[in-house]
N, C-alpha and C positions, 0 to 999 in steps of 0.2 A: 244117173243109173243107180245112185244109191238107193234109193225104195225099190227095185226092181231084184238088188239083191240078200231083200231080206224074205225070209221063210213067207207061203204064202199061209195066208188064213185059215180055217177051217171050211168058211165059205167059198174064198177061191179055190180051195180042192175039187171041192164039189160042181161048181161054175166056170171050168178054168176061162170061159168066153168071158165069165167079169173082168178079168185082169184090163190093166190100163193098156189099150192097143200100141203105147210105147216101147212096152217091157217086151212086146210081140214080138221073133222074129218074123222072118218074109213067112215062114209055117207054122203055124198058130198049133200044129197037132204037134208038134215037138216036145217032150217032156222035158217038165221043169230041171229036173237035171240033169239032163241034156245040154239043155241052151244054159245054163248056169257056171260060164267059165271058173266063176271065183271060187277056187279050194276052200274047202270047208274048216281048216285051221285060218282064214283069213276072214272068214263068214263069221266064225267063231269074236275074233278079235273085234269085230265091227259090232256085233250085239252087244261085250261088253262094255 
């Protein structure tokens, strides 16, 4: 799940049906930060 919790692309914004049907939950219409448990001071850490 670690690709899944990094920022999406410019083009997955646009496409969100590009995304990997992995990263998907059961509702695909769910926004990305939404379905993105991981706090963003721990998103943070993991870029670095």
């Amino acid at each position: 799940l670690e690709n899944c919790a990094k920022k999406p692309t410019k083009l997955e914004l646009k496409s969100p049906k590009s995304k990997p049907k992995s990263c998907l939950p059961a509702s695909d219409s769910t926004p990305t930060t939404s379905r993105q448990p991981v706090p963003s001071s721990v998103a943070k850490s993991r870029q670095s």
